[in-house]
Residue, then its C-alpha position, 0 to 999 in steps of 0.5 A: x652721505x652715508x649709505x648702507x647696503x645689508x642683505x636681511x635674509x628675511x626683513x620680517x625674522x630681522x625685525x625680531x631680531x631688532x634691525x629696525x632699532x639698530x637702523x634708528x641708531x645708525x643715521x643712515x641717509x640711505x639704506x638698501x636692503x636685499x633678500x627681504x623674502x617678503x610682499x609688501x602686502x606682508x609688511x603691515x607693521x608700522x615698523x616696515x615703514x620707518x618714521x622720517x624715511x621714504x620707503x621703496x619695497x620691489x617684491x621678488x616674482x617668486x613668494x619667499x625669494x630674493x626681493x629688495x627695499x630702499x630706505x631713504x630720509x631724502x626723497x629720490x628725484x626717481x624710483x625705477x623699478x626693476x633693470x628695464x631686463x625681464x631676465x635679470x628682472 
């Protein structure tokens, strides 16, 4: 299995910068991202929701901060959101 784990700085500044073709090109079973700095309802682009992966965004609380994603071409038995911790929350 292989798994990557990037930090974007911005999933939207790296989608111009063409992350989601080298994502393509990486056969990734998994990829978690951090640092998306993005809502979901930001994220219309069909590119934000690549073809062949289940796609799991968690927005951060505070607009343009932190926020994290999960692609994976298998479906998780569970998505949690969140560490069940309102501080580290």
């Amino acid at each position: 299995m292989k798994v990557i784990s990037v930090n974007t700085n911005g999933i939207r500044a790296a989608e111009r910068k063409g992350f989601f073709g080298w994502l393509q090109k990486q056969k990734a079973d998994v990829v978690c991202i951090q640092e998306t700095k993005a809502a979901i309802a930001q994220l219309k682009a069909r590119d934000f929701f690549p073809v062949g992966h289940h796609v799991y965004y968690n927005d951060a609380q505070k607009a343009g901060y932190s926020g994290v994603a999960v692609y994976s071409r298998v479906r998780p038995d569970q998505v949690r959101y969140g560490l069940g911790h309102p501080v580290f929350d």
